[in-house]
Steps between C-alpha positions, in 0.01 A plus 500: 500500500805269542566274731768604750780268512798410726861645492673386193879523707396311794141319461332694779170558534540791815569870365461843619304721305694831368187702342309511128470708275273536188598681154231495200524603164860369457510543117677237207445556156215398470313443814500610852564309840367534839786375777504428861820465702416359795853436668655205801805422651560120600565473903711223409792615190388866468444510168267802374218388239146574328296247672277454283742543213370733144372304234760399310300549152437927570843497599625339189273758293680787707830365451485423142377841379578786778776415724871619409722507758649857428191636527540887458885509564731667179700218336807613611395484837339116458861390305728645856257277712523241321921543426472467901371169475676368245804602664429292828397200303797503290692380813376152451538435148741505254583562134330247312240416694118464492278713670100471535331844605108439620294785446796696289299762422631687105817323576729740596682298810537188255628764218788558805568153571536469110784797458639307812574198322169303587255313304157655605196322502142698664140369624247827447110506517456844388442496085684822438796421705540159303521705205755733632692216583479316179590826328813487647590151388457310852311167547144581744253264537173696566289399687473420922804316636232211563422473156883475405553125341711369730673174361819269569704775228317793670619393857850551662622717239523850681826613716297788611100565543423835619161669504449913597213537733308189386492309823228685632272451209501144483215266619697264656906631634567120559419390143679761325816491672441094450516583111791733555644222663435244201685770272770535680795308477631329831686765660407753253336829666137677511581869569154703600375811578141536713331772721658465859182551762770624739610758258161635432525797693773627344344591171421840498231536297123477621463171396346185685703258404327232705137453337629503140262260283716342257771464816310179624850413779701698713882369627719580740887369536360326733231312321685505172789245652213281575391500183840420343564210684175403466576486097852334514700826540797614731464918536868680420419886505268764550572781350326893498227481246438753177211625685533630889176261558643187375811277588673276211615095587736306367491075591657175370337222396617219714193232432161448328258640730408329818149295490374647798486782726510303808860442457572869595571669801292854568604802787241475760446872465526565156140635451556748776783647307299500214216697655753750680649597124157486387357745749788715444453531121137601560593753714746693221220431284272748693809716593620536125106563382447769795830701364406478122153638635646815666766559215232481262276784650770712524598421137121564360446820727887658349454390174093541465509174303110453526450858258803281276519219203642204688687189311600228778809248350472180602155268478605259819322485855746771651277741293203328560571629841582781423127560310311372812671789705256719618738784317408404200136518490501851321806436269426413176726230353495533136676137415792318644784384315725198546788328292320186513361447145247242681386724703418792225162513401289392784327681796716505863233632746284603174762728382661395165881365471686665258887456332697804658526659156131615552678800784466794256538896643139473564528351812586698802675243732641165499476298800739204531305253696874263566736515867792268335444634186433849508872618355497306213137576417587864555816492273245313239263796496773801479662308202156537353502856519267530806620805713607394879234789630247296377577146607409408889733276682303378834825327679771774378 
């Protein structure tokens, strides 16, 4: 077991303890991984972390072969997202300019920046993301952003760093927005986008969003201002997020990051808020599962689906929920399918993952297991010839 450790914001020792959590059989390529998420809030900056954090080494294994950010969404669905983004971002650099994306996924936001005039440049750990990228002619170094060579010619050469939901994967907040800050030229920008704990309750989907394993922080507005002038930045906007959970930052460098955290000033009752949001967010948790419950014993009983040949799309932990619903225990899943090309050809909850090619007339009804998605996903499966009677939309 790992030691616990103090808060990496503020260097205090005194949290309150949120809950834990335990998932097993989280599967890579080759291997499988046992994780517990056993989740604090600091009394003193507010700042939501795994205390003790994952082991960096299973995560790196996870990362490397499984994880894609657009996990079962339709392309054209992944490249609007990330056109939001992209179009925020663009407010702070110009024609001409470099920009560094960490974690940049198959590269489609630095494909934007690069019909926008910019030089792109990308950080990725996952192997078949790096290839993506390099197939479409831009510059990745793969690997983790603390294996990235820094140097004298690597530093200060960025006018814009962003990173897409990275934040909250990162074993240390403080040392990665220190390296954003070494990239980034003096009053250049870092533009990012991270799950918003105050936010949580409005995603709509059954999902806890709070005791995610590879999510090892949590921020707030507030705590995230702490944490940019902690690292030598000046916030300029917050802006509505690509995903109703999240909230997307944009800050100026205005120094090298300051030595120490005792230099900064902290709301007395910042943990308080913290908790409040928190508490709130665990009570749409319950709400949102209790609904999906009820709608889906009304579904089963009109559409008989345990006497049917059920395909669930999407292989993420919103159907992993789904498949521990008491509902489900005499439905027989045949396979589930997800766009994810990682993700094909493993077990989720000992069912096999499949490309969504495998849907034949065989198979009596398609469940899309996706809230924010569940349009595009649907218009994916009628332009594959599946008739609308026999796809189920849970949230429609």
């Amino acid at each position: 077991m790992k030691r616990e450790m103090k808060c990496v914001l503020c260097g205090h020792d005194s949290y309150e303890i949120i809950g834990e959590k335990q998932f097993e059989n989280i599967r890579t390529k080759n291997e499988s991984f046992a994780f517990t998420v056993r989740l604090v809030c600091c009394k003193k900056c507010g700042i939501v972390f795994q205390n003790p954090l994952q082991d960096l080494r299973k995560l790196e294994a996870y990362y490397t072969t499984m994880y894609r950010e657009e996990g079962c969404r339709p392309p054209q669905a992944v490249e609007k997202e990330f056109n939001l983004r992209a179009e925020f971002a663009c407010k702070f650099v110009k024609k001409g300019q470099r920009v560094m994306e960490i974690g940049c996924a198959d590269g489609t936001t630095l494909g934007i920046f690069r019909n926008r005039g910019m030089i792109p440049y990308g950080i990725e750990v996952s192997k078949s993301n790096v290839s993506l990228c390099r197939g479409k002619n831009i510059e990745v170094f793969s690997g983790l952003y603390e294996k990235y060579p820094l140097s004298k010619e690597r530093e200060l050469v960025f006018d814009l760093v962003c990173n897409y939901f990275v934040l909250e994967h990162v074993v240390s907040p403080v040392k990665f927005l220190s390296f954003c800050n070494r990239l980034v030229n003096v009053g250049g920008t870092v533009c990012i986008e991270v799950p918003d704990i105050g936010a949580y309750e409005n995603e709509e989907s059954p999902s806890d969003l709070l005791f995610i394993y590879e999510h090892q922080f949590h921020f707030t507005q507030e705590t995230i201002d702490i944490l940019l002038r902690r690292c030598g930045f000046k916030l300029l906007e917050f802006a509505n997020s690509s995903q109703p959970f999240g909230m997307h930052f944009a800050a100026r460098k205005v120094s090298c990051p300051l030595s120490s955290h005792r230099t900064l000033d902290f709301p007395s009752n910042v943990s308080d808020v913290v908790m409040k949001k928190i508490k709130r967010a665990e009570e749409s948790f319950v709400k949102r599962e209790t609904m999906l419950r009820e709608k889906l014993s009304l579904l089963i009983k009109r559409r008989k689906l345990d006497k049917k040949t059920v395909v669930i799309f999407g292989a993420d932990n919103h159907t992993k929920i789904l498949l521990r619903l008491p509902e489900f225990k005499n439905i027989s899943v045949k396979f589930i399918v997800d766009n994810n090309k990682d993700k094909q050809g493993i077990l989720c909850c000992n069912i096999p993952v499949c490309s969504p090619n495998t849907i034949d007339c065989s198979m009596d009804t398609v469940i899309i297991s996706s809230r924010s998605f569940e349009s595009e996903i649907f218009e994916q499966l009628l332009g594959m010839g599946i008739e609308p009677q026999r796809i189920v939309r849970l949230y429609s």
